[in-house]
N, C-alpha and C positions, 0 to 999 in steps of 0.2 A: 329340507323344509317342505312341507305339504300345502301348497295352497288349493282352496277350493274354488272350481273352476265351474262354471253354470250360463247356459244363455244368455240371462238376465243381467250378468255383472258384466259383461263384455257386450253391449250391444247398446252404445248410448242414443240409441232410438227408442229405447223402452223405458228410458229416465229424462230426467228434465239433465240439462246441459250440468251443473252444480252440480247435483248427486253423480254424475258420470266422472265429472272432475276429482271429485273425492276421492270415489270409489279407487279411480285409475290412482293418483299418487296414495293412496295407503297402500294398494298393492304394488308402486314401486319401493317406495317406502322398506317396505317389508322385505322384498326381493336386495336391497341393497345391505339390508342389519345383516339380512343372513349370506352376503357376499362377504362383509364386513368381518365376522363371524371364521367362515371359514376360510379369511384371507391370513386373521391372527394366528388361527391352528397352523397355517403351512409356515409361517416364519416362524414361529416358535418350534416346529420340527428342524428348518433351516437352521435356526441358532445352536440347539441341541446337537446336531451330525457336525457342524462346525467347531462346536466345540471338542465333540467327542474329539475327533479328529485332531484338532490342534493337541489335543492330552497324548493320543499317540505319540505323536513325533517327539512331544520332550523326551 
């Protein structure tokens, strides 16, 4: 995920305290859907090679 990265958005001396607050949790916000995201793809890999695996051995 790409986020856009600028003086402005990081520098809550150049916003009133509010818009800094904002700004800051949407881009955790955002940083966590796509932790989120790519937490599903790796257990869903995990359950896949688990399974494969347990169809071996029968």
């Amino acid at each position: 995920m790409f986020f856009h990265l600028c003086q402005s958005c990081f520098n809550p001396e150049s916003t009133s305290a509010s818009t800094w607050k904002q700004r800051r949790l949407k881009f955790l916000k955002s940083m966590r859907d796509d932790l989120e995201t790519r937490l599903a793809a790796i257990n869903a890999a995990i359950e896949t090679i688990e399974r494969q695996n347990s169809q071996e051995e029968i």
